[in-house]
Each structure stands twice: as C-alpha cells, then as structure tokens.
Biopython code that builds the backbone (N, CA, C, O; Angstrom):
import numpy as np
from Bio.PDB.StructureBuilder import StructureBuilder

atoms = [
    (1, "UNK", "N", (0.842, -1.174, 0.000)),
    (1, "UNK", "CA", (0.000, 0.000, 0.000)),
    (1, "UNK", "C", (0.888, 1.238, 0.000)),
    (1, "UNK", "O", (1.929, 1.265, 0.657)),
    (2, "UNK", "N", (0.508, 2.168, -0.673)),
    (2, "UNK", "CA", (1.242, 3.773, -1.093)),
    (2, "UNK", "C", (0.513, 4.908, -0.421)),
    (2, "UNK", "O", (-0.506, 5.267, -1.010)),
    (3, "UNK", "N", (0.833, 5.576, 0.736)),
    (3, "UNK", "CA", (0.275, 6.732, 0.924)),
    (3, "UNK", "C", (1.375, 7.876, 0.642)),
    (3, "UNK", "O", (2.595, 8.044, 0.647)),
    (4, "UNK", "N", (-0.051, 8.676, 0.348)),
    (4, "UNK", "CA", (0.837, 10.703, 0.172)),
    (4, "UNK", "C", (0.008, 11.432, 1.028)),
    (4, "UNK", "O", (-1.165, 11.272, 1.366)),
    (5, "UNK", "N", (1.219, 12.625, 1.434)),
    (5, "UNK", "CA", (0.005, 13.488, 2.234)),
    (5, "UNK", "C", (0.404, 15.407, 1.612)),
    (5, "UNK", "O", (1.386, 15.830, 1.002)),
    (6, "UNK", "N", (-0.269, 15.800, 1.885)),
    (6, "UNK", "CA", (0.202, 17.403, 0.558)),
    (6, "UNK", "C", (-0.272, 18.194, 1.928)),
    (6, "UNK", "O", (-1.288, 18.134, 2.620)),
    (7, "UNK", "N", (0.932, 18.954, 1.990)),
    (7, "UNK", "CA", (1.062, 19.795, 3.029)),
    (7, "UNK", "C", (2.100, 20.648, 3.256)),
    (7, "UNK", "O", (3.202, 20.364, 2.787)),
    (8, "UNK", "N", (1.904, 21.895, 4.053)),
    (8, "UNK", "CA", (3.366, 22.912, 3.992)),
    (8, "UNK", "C", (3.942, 22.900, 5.269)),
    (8, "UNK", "O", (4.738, 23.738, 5.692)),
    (9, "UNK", "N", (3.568, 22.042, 5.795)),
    (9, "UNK", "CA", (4.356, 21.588, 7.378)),
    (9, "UNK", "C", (5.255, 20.161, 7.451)),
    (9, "UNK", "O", (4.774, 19.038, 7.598)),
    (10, "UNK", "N", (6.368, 20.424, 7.341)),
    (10, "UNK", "CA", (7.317, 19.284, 7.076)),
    (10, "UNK", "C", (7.111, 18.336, 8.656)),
    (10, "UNK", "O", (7.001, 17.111, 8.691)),
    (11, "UNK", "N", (7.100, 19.074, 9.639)),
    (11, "UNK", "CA", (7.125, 18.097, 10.951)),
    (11, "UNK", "C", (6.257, 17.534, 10.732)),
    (11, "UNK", "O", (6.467, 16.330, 10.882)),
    (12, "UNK", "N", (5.005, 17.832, 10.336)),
    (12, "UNK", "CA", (3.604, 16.666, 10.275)),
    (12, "UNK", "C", (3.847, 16.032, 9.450)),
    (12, "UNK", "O", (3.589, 14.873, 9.775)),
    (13, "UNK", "N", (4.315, 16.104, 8.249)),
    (13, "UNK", "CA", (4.329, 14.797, 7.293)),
    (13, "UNK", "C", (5.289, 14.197, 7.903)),
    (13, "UNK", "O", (4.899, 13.055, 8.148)),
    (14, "UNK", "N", (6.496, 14.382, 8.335)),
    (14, "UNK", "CA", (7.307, 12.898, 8.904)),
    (14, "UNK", "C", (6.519, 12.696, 10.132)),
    (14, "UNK", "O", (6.463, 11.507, 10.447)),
    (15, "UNK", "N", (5.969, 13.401, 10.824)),
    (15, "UNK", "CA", (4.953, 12.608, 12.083)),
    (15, "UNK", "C", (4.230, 11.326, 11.238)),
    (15, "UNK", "O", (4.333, 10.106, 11.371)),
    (16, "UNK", "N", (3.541, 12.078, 10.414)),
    (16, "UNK", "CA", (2.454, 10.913, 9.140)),
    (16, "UNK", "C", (3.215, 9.592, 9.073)),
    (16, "UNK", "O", (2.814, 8.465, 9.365)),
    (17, "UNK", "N", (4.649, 10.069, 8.529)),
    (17, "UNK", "CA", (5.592, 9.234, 7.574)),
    (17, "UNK", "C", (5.475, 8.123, 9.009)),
    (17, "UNK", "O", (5.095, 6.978, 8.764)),
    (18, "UNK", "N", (5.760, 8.441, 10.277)),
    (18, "UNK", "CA", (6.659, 7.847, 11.722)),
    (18, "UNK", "C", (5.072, 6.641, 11.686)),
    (18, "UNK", "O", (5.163, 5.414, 11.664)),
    (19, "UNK", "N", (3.517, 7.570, 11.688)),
    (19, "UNK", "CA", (2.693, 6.697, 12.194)),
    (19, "UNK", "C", (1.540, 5.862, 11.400)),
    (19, "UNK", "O", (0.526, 5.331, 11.854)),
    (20, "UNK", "N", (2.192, 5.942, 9.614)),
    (20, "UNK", "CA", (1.273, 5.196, 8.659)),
    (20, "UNK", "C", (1.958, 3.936, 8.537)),
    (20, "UNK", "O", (3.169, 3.748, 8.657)),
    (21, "UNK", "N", (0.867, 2.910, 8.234)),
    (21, "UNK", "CA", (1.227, 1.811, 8.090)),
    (21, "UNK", "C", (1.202, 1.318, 6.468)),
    (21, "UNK", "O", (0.439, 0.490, 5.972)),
    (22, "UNK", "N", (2.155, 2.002, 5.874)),
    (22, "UNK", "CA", (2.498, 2.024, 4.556)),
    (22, "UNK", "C", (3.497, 1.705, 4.079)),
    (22, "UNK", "O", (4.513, 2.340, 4.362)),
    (23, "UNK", "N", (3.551, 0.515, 3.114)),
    (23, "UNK", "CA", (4.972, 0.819, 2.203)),
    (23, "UNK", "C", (5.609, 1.865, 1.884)),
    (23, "UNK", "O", (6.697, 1.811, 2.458)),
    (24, "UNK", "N", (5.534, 2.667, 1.358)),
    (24, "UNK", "CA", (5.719, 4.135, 0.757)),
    (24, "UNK", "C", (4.961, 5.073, 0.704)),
    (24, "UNK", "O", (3.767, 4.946, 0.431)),
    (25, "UNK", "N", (5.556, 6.225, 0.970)),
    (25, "UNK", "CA", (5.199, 7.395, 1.227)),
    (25, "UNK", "C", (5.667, 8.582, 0.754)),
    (25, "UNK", "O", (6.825, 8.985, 0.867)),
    (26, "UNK", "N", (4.536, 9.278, 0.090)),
    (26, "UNK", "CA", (5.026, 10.385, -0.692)),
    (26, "UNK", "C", (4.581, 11.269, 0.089)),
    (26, "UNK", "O", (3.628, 11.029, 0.831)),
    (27, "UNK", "N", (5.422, 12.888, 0.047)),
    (27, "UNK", "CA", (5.083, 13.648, 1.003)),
    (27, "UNK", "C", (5.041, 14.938, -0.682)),
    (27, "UNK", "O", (6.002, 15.307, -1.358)),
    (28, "UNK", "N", (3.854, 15.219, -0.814)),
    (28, "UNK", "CA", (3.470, 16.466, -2.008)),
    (28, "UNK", "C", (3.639, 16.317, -3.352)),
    (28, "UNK", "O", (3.997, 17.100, -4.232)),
    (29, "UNK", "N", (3.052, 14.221, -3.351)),
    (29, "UNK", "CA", (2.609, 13.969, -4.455)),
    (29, "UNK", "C", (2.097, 13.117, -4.632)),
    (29, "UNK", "O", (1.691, 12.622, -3.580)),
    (30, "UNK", "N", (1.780, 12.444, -5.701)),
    (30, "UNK", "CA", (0.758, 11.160, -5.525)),
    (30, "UNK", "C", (1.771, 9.858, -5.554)),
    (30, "UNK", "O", (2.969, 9.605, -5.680)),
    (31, "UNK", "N", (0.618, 9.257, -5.373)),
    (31, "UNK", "CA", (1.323, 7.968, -5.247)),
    (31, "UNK", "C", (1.449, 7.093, -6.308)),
    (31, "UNK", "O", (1.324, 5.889, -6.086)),
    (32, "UNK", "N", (1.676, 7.497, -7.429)),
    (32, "UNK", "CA", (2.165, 6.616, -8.844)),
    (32, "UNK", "C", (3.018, 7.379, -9.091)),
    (32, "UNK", "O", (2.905, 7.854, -10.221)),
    (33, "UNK", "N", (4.619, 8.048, -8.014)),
    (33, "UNK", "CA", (5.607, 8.067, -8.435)),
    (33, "UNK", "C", (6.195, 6.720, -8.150)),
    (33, "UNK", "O", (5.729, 6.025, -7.247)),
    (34, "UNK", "N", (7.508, 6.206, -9.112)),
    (34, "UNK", "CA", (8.506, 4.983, -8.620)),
    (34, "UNK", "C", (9.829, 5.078, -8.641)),
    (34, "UNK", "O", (10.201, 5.505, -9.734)),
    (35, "UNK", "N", (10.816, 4.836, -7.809)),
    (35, "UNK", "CA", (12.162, 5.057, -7.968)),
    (35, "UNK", "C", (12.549, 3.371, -8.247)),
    (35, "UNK", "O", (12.465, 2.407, -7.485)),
    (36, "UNK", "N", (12.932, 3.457, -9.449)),
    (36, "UNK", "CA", (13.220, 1.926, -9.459)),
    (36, "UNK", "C", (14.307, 1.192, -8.287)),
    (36, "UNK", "O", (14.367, 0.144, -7.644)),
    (37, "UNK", "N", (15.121, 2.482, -8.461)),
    (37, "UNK", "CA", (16.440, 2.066, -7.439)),
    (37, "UNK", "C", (16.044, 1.581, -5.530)),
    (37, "UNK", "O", (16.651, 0.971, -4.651)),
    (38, "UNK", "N", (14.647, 2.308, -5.651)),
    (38, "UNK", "CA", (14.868, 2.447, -4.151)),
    (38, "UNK", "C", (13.782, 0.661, -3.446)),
    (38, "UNK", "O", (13.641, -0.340, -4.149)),
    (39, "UNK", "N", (13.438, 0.748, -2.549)),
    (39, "UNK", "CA", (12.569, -0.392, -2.126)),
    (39, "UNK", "C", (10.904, -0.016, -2.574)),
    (39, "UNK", "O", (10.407, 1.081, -2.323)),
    (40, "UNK", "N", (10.239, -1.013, -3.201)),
    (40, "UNK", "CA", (9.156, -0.383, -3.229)),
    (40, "UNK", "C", (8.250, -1.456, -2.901)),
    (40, "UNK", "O", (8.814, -2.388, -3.473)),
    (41, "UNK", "N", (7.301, -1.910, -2.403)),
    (41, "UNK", "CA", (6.228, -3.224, -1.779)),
    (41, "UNK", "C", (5.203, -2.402, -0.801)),
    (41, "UNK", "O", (5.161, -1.231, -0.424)),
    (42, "UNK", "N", (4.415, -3.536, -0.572)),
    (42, "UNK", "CA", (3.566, -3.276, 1.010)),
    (42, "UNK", "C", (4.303, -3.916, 2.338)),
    (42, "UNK", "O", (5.472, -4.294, 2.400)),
    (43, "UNK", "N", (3.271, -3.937, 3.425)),
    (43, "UNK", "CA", (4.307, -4.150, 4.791)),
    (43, "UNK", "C", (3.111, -4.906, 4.767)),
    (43, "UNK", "O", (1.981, -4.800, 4.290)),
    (44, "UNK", "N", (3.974, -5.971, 5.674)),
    (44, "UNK", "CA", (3.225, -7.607, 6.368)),
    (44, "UNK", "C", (2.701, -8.708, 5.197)),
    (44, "UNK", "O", (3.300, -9.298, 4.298)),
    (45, "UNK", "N", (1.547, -8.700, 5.562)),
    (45, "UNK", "CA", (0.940, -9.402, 4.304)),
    (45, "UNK", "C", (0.895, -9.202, 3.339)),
    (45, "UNK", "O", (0.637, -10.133, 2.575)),
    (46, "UNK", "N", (1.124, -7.852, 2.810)),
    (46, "UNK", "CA", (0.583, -7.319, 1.456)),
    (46, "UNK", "C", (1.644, -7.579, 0.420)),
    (46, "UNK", "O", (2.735, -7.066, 0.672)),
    (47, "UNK", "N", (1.557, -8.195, -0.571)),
    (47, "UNK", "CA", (1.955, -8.551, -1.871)),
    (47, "UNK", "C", (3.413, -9.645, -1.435)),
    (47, "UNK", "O", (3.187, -10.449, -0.531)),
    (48, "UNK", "N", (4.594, -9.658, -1.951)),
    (48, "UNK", "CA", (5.303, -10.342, -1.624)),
    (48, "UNK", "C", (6.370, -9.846, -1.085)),
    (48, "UNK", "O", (7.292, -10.573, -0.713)),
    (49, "UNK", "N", (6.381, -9.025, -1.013)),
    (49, "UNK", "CA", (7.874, -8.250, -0.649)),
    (49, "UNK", "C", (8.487, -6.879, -1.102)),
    (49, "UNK", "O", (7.873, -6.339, -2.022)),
    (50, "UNK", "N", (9.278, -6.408, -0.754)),
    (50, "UNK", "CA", (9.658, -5.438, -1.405)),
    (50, "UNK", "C", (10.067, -6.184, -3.150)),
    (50, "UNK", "O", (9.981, -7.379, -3.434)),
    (51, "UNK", "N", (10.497, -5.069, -4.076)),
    (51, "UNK", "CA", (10.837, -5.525, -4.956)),
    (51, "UNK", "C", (12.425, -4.558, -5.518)),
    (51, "UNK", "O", (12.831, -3.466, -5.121)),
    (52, "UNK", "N", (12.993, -5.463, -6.519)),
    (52, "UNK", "CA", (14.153, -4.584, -7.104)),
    (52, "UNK", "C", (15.155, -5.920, -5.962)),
    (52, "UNK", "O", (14.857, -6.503, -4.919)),
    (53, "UNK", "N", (16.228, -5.929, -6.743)),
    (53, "UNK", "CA", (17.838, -7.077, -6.027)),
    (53, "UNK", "C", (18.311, -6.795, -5.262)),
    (53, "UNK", "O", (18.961, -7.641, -4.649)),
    (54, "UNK", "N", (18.288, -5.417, -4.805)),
    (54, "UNK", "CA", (18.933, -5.187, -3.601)),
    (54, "UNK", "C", (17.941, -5.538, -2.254)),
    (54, "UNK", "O", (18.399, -5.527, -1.112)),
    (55, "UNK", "N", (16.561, -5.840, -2.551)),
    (55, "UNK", "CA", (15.483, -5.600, -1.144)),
    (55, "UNK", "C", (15.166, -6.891, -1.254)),
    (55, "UNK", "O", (14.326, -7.074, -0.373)),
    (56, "UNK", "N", (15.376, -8.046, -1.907)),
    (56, "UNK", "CA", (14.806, -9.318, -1.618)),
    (56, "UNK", "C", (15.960, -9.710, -0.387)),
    (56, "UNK", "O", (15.489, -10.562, 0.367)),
    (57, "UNK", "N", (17.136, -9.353, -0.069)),
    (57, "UNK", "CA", (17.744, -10.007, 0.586)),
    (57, "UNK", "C", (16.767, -9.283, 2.322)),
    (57, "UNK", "O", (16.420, -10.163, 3.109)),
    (58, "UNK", "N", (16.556, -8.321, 2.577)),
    (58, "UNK", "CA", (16.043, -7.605, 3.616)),
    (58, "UNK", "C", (14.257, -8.085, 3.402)),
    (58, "UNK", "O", (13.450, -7.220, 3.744)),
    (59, "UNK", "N", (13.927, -8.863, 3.083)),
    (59, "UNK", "CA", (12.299, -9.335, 2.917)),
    (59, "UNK", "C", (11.749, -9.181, 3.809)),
    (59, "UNK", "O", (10.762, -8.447, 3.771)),
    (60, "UNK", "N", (12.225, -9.933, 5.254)),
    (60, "UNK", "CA", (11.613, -9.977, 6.462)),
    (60, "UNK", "C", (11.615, -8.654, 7.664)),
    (60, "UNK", "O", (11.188, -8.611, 8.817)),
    (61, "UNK", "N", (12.343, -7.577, 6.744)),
    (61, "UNK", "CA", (12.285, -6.074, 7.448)),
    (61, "UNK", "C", (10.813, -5.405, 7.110)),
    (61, "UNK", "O", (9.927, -5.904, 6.417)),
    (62, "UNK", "N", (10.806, -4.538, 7.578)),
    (62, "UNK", "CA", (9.721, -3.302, 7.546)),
    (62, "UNK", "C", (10.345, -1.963, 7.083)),
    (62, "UNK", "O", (10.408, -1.021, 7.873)),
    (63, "UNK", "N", (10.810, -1.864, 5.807)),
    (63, "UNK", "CA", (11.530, -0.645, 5.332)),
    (63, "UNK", "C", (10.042, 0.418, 4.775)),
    (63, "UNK", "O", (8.832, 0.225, 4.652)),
    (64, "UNK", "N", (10.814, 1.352, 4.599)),
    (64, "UNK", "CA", (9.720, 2.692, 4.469)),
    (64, "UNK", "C", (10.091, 3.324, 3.893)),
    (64, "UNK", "O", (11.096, 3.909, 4.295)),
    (65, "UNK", "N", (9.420, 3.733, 2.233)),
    (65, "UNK", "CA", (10.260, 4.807, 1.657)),
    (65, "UNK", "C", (9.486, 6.023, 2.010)),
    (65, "UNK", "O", (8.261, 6.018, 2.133)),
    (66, "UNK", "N", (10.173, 6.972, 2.154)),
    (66, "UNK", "CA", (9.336, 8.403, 2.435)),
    (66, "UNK", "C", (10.349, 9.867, 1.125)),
    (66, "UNK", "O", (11.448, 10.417, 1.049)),
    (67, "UNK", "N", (9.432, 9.852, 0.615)),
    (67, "UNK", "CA", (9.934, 11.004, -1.010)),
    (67, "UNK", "C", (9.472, 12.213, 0.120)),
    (67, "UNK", "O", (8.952, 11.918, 1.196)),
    (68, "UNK", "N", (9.700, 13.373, -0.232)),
    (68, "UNK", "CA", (9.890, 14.770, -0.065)),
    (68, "UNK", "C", (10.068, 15.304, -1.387)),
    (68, "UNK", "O", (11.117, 15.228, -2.027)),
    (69, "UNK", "N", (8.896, 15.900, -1.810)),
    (69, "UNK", "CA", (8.961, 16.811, -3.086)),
    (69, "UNK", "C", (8.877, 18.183, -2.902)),
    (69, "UNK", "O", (8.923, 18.940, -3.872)),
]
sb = StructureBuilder()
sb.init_structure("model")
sb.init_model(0)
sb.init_chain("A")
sb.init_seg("    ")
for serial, (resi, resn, name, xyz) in enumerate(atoms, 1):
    if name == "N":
        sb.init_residue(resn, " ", resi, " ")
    sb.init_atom(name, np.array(xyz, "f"), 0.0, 1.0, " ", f" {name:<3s}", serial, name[0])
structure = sb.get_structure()
C-alpha cells in the first residue's frame, strides 16, 4: 500500500511518515511516483515483498520509503 500526504508543514508529514502503516510514502505527491532504485512493496501481508535485487535479501524487514517533493 502507497500513501501521500500534501502539506506545507514538514514536521507533520514525517509525524504521518513515523505513524502510517504504509509501504511508501510520498510527502506532495501522488502515489504513482517509482524510484526503481529504491525499495518499493507493502508491509506484512501485502503482496510479496519489497521488490528490485537489492530488497529481496532484507524481505523480512519493515523498510519505508518516504519522497519529499
């Protein structure tokens, strides 16, 4: 799952970023940006894992991308 939140207060969106239960997180954009390079999946159950060669080895973590636009 992908959340964004659009806002001109940077402390609240990393508050957001600290208390969503999201794969990724865009902070002042939507959520059909992708960095191929970086980790991108859901957390727990959702889909299989992160994806991309560098994040299958870390599967069983809880990583979080958080963008700043």
């Amino acid at each position: 799952m992908s959340a964004s939140i659009f806002t001109r207060d940077l402390d609240r969106a990393l508050r957001f970023a600290r208390e969503v239960d999201a794969g990724n997180l865009h902070i002042n954009w939507g959520t059909q940006w992708r960095a191929d390079f970086m980790p991108y999946g859901g957390l727990k159950d959702s889909g299989t894992g992160k994806e991309g060669p560098r994040y299958a080895i870390r599967e069983m973590t809880e990583e979080k991308m958080v963008v700043i636009h």
